[in-house]
KETORKE-6011 format. One record per residue: x, z, y of N, C-alpha, C, O, CB in turn; residue in one letter. Coordinates in steps of 0.1 Angstrom, whole numbers, plus 5000, padded with zeros to 4 digits. Glycine has a CB too. Layout:
! residues N
XZYXZYXZYXZYXZYa/...
This chain:
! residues 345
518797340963519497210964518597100962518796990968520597210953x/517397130953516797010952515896990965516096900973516096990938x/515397040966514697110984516097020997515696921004514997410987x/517197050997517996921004518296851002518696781011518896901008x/518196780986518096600988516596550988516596420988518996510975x/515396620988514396560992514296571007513496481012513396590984x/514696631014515096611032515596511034515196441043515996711039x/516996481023517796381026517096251027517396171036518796391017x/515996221015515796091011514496081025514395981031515196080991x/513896151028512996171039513896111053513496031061512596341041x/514896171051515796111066515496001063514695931071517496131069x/516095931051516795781050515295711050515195601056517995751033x/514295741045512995671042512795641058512795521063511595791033x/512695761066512295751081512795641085512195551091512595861090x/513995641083514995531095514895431088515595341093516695551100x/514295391077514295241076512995241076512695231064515095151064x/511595261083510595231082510395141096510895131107509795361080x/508995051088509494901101509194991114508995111114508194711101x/509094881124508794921137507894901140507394801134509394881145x/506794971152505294921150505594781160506494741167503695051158x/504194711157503894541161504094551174503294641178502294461157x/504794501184505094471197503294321203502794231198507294391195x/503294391215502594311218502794171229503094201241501994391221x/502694091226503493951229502693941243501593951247503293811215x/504293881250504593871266502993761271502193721263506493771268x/502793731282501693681287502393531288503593551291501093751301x/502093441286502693271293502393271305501393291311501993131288x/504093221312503593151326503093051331503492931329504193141333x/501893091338500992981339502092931359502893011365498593051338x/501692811363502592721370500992801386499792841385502792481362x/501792791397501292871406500792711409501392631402502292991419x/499692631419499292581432500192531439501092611438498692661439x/500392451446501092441458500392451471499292401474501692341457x/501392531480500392591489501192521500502192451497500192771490x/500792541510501192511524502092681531501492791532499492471532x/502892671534504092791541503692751555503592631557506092771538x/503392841564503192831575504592921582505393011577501792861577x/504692861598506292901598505692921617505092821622508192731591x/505793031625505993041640506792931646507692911638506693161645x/506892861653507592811661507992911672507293011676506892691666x/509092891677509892961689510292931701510992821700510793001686x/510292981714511192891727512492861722513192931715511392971741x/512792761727513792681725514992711741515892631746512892521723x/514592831746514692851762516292881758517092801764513593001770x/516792981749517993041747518792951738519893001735517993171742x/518492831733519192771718520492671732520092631743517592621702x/521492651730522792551737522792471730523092501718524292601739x/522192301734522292191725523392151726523692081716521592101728x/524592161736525892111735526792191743526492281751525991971739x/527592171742528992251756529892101753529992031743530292481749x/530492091765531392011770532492061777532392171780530891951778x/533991991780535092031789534392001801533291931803536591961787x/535192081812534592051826535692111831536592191827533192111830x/535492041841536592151851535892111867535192011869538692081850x/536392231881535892201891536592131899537792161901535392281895x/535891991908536491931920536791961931535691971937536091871922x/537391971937537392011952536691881959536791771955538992041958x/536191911968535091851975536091821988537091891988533491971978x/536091731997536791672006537091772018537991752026536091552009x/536391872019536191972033536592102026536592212031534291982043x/536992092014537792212008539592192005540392282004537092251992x/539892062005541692042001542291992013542191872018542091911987x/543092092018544091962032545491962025545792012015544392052054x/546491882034547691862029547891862048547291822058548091702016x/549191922045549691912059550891892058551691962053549492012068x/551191732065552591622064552591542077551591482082552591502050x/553791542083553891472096553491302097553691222088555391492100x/552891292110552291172111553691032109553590912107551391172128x/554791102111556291012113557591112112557691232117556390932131x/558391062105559591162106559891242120559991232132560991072103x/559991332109559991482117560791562116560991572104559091562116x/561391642123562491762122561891912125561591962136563691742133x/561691982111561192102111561692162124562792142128561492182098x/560692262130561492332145560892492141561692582143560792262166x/559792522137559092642131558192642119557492542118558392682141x/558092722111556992762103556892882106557792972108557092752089x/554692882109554592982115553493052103552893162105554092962130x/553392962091552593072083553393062069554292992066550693042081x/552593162061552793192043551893162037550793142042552993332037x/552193142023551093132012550493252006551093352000551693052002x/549293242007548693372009547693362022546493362020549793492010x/548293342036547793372045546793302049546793192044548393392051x/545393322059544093262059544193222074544493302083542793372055x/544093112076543893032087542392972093541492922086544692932082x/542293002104540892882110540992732115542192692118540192942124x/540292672116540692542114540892532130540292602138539492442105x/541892452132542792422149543992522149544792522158541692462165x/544092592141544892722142546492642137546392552128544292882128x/547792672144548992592147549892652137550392762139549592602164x/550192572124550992612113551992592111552692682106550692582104x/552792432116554292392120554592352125553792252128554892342116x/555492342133555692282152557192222144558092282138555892452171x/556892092147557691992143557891922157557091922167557091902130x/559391842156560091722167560291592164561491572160561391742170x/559491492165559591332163559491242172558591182177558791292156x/560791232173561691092178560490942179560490872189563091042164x/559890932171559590852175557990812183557490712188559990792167x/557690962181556190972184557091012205556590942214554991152171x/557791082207558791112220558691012224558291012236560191152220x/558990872219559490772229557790712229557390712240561090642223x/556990672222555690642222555290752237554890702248554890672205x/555390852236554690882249555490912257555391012264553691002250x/556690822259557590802270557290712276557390702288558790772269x/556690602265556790512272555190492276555090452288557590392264x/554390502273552990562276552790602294552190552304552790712266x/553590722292553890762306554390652317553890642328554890862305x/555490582312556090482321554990382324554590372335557190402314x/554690332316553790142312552790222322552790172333552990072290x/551890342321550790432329551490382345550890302351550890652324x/552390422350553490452363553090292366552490272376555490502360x/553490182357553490042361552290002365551989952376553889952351x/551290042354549889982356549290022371548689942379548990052343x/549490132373549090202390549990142394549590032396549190372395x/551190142398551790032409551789902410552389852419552890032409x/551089822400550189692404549289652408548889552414550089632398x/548489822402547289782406546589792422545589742427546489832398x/547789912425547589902438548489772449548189722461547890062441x/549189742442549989632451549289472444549889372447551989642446x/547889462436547189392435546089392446545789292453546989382425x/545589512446544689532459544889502471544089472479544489642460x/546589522473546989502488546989342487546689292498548589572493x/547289272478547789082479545689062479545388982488549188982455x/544689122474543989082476543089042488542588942490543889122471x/543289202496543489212511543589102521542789042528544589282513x/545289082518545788962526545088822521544688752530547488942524x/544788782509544988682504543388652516543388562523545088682485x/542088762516540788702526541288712537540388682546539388772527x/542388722541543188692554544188562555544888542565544088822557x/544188502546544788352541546588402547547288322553543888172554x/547188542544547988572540548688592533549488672535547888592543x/548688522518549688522509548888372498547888302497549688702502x/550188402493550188312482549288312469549088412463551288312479x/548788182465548188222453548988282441548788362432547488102449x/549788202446550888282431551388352433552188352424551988232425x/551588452440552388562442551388662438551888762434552988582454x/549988642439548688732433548688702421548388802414547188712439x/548888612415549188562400549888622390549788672379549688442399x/551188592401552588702392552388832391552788902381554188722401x/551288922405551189042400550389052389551089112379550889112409x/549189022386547989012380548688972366547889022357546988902387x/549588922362550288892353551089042346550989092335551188782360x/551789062356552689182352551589322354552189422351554289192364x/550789342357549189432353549089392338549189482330547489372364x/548889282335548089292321549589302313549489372303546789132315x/550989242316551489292303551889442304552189492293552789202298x/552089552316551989692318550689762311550789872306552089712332x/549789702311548489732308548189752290547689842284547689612314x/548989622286549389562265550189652263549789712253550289372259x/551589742269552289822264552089942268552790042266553489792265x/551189942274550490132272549190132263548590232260549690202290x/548990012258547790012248548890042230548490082219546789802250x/549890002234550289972222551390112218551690132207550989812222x/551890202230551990272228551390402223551790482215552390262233x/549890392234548690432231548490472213548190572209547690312236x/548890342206548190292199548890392185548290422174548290122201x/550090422190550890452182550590622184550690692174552490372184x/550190682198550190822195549190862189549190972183550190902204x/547990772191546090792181546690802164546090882157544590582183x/547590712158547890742147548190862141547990902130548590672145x/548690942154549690972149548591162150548791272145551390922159x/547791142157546491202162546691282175545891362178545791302152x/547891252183547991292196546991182209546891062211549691292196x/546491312214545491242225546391222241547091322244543991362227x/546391142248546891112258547691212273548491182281545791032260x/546691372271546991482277547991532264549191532268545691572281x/547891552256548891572246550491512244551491562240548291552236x/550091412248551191302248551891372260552891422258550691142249x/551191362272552191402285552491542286553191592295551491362299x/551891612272552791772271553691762267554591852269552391892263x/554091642258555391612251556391592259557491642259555391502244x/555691492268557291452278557491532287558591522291557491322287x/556691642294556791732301557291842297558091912303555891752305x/556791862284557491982275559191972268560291942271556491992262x/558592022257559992022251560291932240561391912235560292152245x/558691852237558791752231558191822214558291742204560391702233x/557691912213557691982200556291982201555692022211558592122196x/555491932187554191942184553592012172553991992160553791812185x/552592082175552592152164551092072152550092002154552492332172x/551592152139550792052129549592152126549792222116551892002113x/548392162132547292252130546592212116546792102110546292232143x/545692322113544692342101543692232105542892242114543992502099x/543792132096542192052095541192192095540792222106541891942077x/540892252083539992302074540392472079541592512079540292242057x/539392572082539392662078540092742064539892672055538492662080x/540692842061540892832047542192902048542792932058540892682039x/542692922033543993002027545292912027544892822019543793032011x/546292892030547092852031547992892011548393002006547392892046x/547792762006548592801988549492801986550092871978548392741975x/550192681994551792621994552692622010552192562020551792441988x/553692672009554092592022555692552020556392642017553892692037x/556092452023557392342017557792312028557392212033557092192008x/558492402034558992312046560192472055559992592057557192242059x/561592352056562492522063563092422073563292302072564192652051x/563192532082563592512097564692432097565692442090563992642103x/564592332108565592222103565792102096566592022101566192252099x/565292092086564792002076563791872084562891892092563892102063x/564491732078563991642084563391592073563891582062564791552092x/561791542077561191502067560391362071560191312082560191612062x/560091312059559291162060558091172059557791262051559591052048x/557191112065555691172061555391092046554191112042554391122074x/556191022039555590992029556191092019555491122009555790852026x/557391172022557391242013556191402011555091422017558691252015x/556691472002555891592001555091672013555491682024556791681998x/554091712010553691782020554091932025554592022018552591782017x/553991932039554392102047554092162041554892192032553892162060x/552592222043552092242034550692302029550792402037552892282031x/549492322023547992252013547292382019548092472022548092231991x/546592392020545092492021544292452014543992332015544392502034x/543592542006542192552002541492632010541792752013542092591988x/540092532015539192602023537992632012538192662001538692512036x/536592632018535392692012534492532013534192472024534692862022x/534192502001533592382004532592341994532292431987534792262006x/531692201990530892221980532192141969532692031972529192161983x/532492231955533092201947531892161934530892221933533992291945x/532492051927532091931921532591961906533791961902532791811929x/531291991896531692021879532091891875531391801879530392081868x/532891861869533291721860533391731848534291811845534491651864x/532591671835532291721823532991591812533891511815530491761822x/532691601804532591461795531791481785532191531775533791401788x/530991461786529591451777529491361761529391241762528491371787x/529591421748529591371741528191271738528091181730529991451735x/527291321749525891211744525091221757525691281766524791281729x/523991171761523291181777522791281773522591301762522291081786x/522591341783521591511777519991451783519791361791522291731791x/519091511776517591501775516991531793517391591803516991631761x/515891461792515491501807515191631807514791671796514291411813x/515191701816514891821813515691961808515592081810514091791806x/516391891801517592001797517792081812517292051823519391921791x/518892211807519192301817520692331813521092361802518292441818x/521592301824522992321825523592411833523192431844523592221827x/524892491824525392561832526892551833527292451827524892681829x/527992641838529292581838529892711836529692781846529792491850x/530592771827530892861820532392871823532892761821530392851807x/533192971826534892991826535293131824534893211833535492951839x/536093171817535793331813534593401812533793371803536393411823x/534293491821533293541823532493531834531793621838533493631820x/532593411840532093291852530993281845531093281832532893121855x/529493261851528693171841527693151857527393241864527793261822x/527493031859526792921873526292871867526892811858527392831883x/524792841869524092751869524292641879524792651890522992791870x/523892521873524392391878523492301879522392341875525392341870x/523592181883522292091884523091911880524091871887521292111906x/522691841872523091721874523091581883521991511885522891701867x/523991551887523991481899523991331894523491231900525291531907x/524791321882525091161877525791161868526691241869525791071885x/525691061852526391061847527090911849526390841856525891111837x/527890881846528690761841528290651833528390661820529590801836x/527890521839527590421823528590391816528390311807527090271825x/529890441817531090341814531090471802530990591806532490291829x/531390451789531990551777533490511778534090401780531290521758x/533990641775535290711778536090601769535190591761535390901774x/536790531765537390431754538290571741538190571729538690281764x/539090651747539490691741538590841733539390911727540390681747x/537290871735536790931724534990901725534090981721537391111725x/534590791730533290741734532290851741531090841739532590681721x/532890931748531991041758531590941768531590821767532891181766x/531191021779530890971798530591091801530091191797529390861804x/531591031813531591181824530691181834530391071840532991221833x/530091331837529091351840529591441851530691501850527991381830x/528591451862529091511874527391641876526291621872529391351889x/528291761884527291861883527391911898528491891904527591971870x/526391981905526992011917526192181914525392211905526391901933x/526792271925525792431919524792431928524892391940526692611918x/523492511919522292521925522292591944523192671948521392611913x/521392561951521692651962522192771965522792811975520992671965x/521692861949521593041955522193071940521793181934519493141960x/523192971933523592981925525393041920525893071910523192881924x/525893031935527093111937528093011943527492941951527593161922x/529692981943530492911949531292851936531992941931531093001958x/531492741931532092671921533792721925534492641931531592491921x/534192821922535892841918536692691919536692641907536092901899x/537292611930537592461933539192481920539592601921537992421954x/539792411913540392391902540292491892541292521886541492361906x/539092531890538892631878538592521870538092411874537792761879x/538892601852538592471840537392561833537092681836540392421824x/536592471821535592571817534792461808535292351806534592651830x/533592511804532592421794530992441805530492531811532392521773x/530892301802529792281810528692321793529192301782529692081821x/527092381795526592411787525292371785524492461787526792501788x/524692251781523992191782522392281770522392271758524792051779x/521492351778520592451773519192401773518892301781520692571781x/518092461764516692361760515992381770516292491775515692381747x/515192321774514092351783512792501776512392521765513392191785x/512692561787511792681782510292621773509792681765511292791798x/509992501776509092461771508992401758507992371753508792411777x/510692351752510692301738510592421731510692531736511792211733x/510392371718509892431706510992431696511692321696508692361700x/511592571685512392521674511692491661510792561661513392601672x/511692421651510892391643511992401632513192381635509992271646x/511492431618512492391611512692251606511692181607512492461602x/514092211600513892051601513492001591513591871591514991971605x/512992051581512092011569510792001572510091991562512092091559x/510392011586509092031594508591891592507491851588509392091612x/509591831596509691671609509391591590509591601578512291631624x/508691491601507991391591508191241600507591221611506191441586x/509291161592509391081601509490901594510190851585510591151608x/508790851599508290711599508890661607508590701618506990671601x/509890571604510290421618511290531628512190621627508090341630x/510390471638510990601654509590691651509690781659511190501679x/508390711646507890791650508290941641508790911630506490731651x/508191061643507991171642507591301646507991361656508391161640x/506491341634505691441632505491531630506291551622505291431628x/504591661632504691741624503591801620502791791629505591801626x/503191891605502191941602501892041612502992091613502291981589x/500992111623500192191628499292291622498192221622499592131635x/499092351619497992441614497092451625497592471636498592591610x/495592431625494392441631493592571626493892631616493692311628x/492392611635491292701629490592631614490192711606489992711642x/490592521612490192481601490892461587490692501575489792391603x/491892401592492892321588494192291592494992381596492492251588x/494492171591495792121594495692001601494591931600496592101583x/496991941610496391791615498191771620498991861622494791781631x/498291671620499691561622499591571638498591551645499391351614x/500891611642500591591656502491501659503391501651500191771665x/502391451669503991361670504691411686504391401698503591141671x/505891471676507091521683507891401691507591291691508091571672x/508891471700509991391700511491511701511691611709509691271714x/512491451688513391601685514391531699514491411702514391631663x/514891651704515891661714517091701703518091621704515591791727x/517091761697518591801687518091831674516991871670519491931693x/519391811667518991891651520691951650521691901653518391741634x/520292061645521392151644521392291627521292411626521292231662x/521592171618521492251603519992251598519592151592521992421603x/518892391600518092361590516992371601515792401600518092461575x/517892331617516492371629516492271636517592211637516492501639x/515192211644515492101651514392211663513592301663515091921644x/514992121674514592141687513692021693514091911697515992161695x/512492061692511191921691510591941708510992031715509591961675x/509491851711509091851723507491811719507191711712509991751733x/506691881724505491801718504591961714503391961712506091681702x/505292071714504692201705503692271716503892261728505992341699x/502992311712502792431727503092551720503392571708500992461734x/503092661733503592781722502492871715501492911721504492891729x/502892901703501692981698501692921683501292971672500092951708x/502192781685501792691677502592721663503892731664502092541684x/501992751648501692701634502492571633502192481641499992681631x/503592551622503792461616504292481603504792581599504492401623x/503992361595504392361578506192321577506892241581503292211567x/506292451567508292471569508592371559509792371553509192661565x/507392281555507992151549507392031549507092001538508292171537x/507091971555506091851562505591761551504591701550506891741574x/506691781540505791721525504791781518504191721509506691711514x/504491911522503791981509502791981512502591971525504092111505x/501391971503499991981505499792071511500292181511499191981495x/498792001520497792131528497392211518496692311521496392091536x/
């Protein structure tokens, strides 16, 4: 027994015996300030902006087909859907008043030749001191007003775009003229049933879209940089584009200007009323820098370079800043910069 409480007092002795001396931590001493050097990158893939856009139809891609003067539907000879060449005969319409224009065309034509030959004959006589001066007068008279009302009927079938052999198919015919394709192209709409008398101011027969150069129209929240590269994006559309002109005038209701794009040569066919984002992209030659890079004085700005020796100030010009990166001009590639333009070399 006495042999286990001197074990015992041994336990208790052990566990309260100090702890050996710990050896004390090192102080932090404060590092230098160094210079961070940071790659610069092409700037080829970064999108400085996207814009709305949508495409124009170009003048030799949109027709409307509507009678030159009220007209009475007599046929429709196509559908929407179907593809037409341009002269190709789509509605054969009847107008009254284009009929009497080359009625009377025909007639006033009939007068003008029968004066002119019964002027020729008074001429005749007249170096034969056989007729009167005035009776060559009166004809010569009634020549020029036969002559004013075939001009003026004339005048009325050119409006109307009937040519003078056309005109005399009318009165010879049945009087029915047909309304041909300006434009090569698809026929989208056609508004018009047999019978139906129409006004040419109202609605059109009816529209073709042909193949033509279509026109990007954007609104630009700012002028894009010289040099930039744009494209015009719609689903899964993506055309390169080229700028043609922007607008001096800002939009009043959100201070943009719209800017006009046309597509490159070998760039594809602009989709004519397709909508989309025009995509305004860096040139392969800018640089991204970070924007703690840029050191800037006044308008000028800079940035630190790393050299074989050293370091040296060289002066940017930023095209965009976008969070903690700017898109600079001025870099070559390869090029060393400090990822904070304040810190000691």
């Amino acid at each position: 027994m006495n042999r286990l409480i001197a074990l015992s007092l041994l336990a208790v002795a052990c566990d309260k015996a100090p702890a050996p001396p710990t050896t004390p931590a090192a102080p932090l001493t404060a590092t230098s300030a160094t210079t961070r050097w940071v790659d610069t990158r092409s700037a080829e893939d970064t999108a400085l902006l996207e814009a709305p856009a949508r495409v124009l139809a170009s003048p030799e891609g949109l027709a409307s087909i509507a009678p030159p003067l009220q007209a009475r539907v007599v046929r429709v000879r196509v559908r929407p859907g179907q593809r037409v060449e341009a002269g190709e005969p789509l509605i054969d319409v009847l107008m009254p008043e284009l009929l009497h224009a080359a009625g009377d065309l025909a007639g006033e034509q009939l007068k003008v030749d029968a004066y002119a030959r019964r002027r020729a004959q008074l001429e005749l006589l007249k170096s034969e001191g056989l007729v009167r001066l005035a009776e060559l007068a009166e004809v010569e008279a009634q020549l020029a007003t036969a002559r004013a009302d075939a001009q003026a009927a004339r005048a009325t079938l050119r409006a109307s775009g009937v040519s003078d052999k056309q005109a005399e198919g009318l009165v010879t015919g049945d009087g029915v003229l047909s309304l041909r394709a300006p434009i090569a192209g698809l026929v989208t709409a056609v508004d018009a049933t047999r019978g139906e008398v129409r006004d040419p101011a109202g609605r059109p027969l009816a529209q073709l879209v042909g193949v033509g150069e279509g026109r990007v129209e954007a609104r630009l929240p700012s002028t894009p940089s010289e040099g930039a590269r744009f494209s015009f994006h719609s689903g899964a559309l993506v055309l390169p584009v080229e700028l043609i002109s922007v607008s001096p005038r800002f939009e009043p209701s959100d201070g943009s200007r719209l800017a006009w794009f046309s597509a490159l040569a070998d760039g594809g066919v602009l989709p004519i009323g397709s909508t989309g984002r025009v995509r305004v992209s860096a040139d392969a030659s800018w640089r991204v820098v970070p924007s703690r890079a840029l050191l800037e004085s006044g308008e000028r700005v800079q940035v630190r370079q790393r050299t074989g020796t050293g370091s040296s100030l060289i002066d940017v010009r930023v095209i965009a800043r976008s969070g903690a990166e700017a898109v600079v001009v001025g870099l070559e590639p390869g090029t060393q910069v400090a990822a904070d333009g304040t810190e000691s070399p």
